[in-house]
FIVOTI-736269 format. One record per residue (C-alpha): residue in one letter; x, y, z. Coordinates in steps of 0.5 Angstrom, whole numbers, padded with zeros to 4 digits, always signed. Example, Ala and Ser with C-alpha at 12.3 -4.5 7.8 and 13.67 -1.06 7.14 Angstrom:
2
A+0025-0009+0016S+0027-0002+0014
END
This chain:
71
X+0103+0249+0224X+0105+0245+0218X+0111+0240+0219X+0114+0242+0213X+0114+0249+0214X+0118+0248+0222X+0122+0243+0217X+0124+0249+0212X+0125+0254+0219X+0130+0250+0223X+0134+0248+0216X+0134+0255+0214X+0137+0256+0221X+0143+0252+0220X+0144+0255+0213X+0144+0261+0217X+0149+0260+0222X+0153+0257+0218X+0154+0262+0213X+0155+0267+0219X+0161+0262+0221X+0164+0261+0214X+0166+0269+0212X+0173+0267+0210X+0175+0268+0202X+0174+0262+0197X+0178+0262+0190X+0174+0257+0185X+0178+0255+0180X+0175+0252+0173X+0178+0252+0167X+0180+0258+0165X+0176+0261+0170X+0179+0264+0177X+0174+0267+0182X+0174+0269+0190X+0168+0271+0194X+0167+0269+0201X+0165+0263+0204X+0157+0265+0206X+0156+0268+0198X+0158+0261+0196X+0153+0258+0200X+0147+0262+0200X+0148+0262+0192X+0148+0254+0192X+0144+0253+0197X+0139+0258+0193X+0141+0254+0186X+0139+0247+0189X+0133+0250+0192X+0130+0253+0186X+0133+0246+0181X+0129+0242+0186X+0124+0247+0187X+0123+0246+0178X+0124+0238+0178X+0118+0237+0184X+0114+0241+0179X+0116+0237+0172X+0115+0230+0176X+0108+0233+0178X+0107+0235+0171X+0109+0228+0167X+0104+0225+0173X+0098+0229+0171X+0100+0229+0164X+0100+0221+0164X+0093+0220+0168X+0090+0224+0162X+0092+0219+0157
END
């Protein structure tokens, strides 16, 4: 197996048990904005969004690097 792929399944893992360990309320507050949602939901939800931004930079650096070898 690859070693990023055990990489990706053992964080995943600890991503998991930590959300079934933090199931407890939250209240956000920001500006004008008042939310409460569970511990995990938060968890999942910004671990998600860090994933796919992250995802998106790798790209767009890969990118910028193929387009600057052309010129």
């Amino acid at each position: 197996m690859n070693v990023k792929i055990i990489l990706s399944l053992i964080l995943i893992g600890i991503v998991f048990l930590f959300v079934i360990q933090n199931v407890a309320l939250v209240n956000i507050r920001f500006f004008i904005w008042n939310l409460s949602l569970s511990g995990a939901l938060l968890f999942i939800l910004l671990f998600t969004f860090g994933t796919i931004f992250g995802w998106f930079l790798h790209s767009y650096a890969l990118h910028r690097k193929t387009a600057q070898k052309r010129v």
